[in-house]
N, C-alpha and C positions, 0 to 999 in steps of 0.2 A: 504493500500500500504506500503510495506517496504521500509524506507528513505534509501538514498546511505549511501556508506560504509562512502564517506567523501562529507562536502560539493561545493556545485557550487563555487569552489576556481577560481577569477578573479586576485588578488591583493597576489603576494607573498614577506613575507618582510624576507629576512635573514640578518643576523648579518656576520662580518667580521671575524676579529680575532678568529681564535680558530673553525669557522664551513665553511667559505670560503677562506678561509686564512690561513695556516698554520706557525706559528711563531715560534716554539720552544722553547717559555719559554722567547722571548724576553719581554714580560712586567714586568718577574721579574728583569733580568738584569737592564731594564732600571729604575725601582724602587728603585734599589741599588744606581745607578748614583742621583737620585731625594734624596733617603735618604742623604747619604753623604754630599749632597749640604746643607740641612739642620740639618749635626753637627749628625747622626745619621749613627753607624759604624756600618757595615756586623759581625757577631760573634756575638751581644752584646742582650740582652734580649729585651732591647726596638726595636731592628731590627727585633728580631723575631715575637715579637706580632704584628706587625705595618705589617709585610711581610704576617703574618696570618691573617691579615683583607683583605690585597690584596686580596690574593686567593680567600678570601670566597664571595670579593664583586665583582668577575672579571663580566664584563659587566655594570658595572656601571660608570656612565661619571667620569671622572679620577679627574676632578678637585672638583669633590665631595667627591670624597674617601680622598684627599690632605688635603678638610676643615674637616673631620672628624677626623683623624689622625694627623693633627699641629694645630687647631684651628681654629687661627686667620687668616685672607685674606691676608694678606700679605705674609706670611710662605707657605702656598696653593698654593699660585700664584707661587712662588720661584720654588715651589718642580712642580708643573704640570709644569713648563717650562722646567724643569733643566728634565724631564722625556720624556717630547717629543720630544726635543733635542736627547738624548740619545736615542730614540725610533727609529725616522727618522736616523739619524746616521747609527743604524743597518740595519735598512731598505733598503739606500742605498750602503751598504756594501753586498747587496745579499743575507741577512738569510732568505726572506720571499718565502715562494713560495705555488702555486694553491693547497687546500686538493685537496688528486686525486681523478679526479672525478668532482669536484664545476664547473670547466668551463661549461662542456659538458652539467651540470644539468640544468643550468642557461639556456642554448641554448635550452633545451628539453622543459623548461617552456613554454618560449619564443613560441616554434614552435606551444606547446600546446594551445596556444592563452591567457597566463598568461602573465601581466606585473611584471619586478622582481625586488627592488630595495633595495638595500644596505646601513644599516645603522652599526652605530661603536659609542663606549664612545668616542674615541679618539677625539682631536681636529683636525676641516678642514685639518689643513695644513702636519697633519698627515693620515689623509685618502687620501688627496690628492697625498700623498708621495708614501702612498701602492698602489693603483692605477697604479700611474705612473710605478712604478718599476712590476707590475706585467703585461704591458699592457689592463689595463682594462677603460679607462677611455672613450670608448665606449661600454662596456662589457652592459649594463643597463642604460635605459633613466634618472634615477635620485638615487643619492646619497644620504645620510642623517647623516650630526652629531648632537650633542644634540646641540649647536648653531642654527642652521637650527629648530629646533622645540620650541625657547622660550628660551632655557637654559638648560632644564631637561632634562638628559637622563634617562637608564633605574634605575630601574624596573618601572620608572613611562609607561604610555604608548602614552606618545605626540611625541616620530617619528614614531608609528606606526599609528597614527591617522595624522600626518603630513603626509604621505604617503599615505593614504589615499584619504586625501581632496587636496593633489595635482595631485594625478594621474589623479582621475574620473575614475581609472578604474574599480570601483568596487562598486554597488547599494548600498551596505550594508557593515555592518564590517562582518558581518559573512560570507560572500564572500571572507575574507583575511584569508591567513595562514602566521603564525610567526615562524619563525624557529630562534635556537641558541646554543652554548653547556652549553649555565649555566643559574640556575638559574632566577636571573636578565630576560635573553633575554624571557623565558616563561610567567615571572609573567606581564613582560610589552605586551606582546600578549593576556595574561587571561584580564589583566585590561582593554585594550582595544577591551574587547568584539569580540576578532578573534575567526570566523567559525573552525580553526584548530590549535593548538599551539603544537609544537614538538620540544624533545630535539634530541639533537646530540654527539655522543661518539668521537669527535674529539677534544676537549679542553678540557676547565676549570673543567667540573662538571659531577657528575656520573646519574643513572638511578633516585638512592633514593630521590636526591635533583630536577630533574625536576619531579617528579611524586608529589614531595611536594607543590612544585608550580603552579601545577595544568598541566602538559603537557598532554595531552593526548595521543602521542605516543612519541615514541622514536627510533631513526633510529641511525644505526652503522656510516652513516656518510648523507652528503646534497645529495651523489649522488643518494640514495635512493629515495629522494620524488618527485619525477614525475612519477614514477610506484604509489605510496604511493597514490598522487591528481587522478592518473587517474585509481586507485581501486581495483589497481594490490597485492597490497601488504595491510597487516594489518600494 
């Protein structure tokens, strides 16, 4: 017998920023605001290399990229506050809005008899911000930051296994697909043994870096993957 194109997908986890959410670059904005707070100017060589590690670790819990970049917990603490500050800020000043498309896809899941739920690096009170200003805060039964999972966020894969074991919607992990635009959001889907891991051409990262991490496809944006689960599309 020939297996399906994709599998019995029950459990679908996507990511915010950058693959449901379109932000415009405000995480580096708000990473200038966290630099500065930490004695670290826009221009300056240490801004650039520390602003080049952003990029390249986009999807990973923010207060982990903070202790890599200033060391010590204290300086980390400083800069992830002075950033999500600055985050929510723009947040509610209106720069965020739906990739076109994310809503609809969300509901196609949904109708599809998929439960969908939404996780982010950001801290709660930051996701909870995007939400609010996006009306979504019944868009999906459950939300998830790397708090909510232990502490770790990605590339580990414990909100995706946290969404997992909280849904019950889904026998198995290979029943879940992970969706995200970087990196990070696939390898934490590979780790945690998802039936389908796919990047997305709406943020942070390109084809070469989710094929590295193991994606197995790649879709122009989220509104693609409900043709994609239901077998329509390669």
């Amino acid at each position: 017998m020939t297996p399906p194109t994709t599998p019995d997908i029950r459990l679908v986890v996507l990511d915010m920023a950058g693959t449901t959410v379109a932000d415009g670059g405000l995480v580096e904005r708000a990473f200038d605001t966290a630099a500065r707070e930490l004695g670290v100017e826009p221009g300056t060589a240490d801004h650039a290399e520390k602003l080049a590690h952003v990029r390249a670790t986009m999807g990973e819990s923010k207060i982990s990229v903070f202790r890599h970049l200033f060391g010590d917990e204290d300086r980390a603490r400083r800069a992830n506050a002075a950033f999500e500050k600055a985050y929510g800020a723009l947040v509610g000043d209106g720069l965020i809005a739906p990739v076109p498309g994310a809503r609809e896809a969300v509901a196609e899941l949904a109708a599809d008899g998929r439960t969908v739920v939404l996780t982010t690096g950001f801290a709660r009170v930051t996701q909870d911000a995007i939400l609010d200003a996006l009306g979504w805060r019944d868009l999906v039964p459950l939300t998830l930051c790397p708090a909510d999972a232990g502490g770790r966020g990605r590339p580990y894969p414990d909100m995706v296994l946290e969404a997992f074991l909280r849904t019950g919607a889904a026998d198995a992990v290979r029943q879940v697909a992970v969706v995200g635009d970087t990196s990070y959001d696939v390898l934490s889907g590979v780790r945690a043994g998802a039936g389908l891991v796919a990047g997305v051409r709406t943020g942070a990262h390109g084809d070469d870096a989710f094929r590295e991490a193991g994606a197995g496809h790649v879709l122009d944006s989220v509104a693609g993957l409900p043709a994609l689960l239901r077998g329509e599309t390669g």
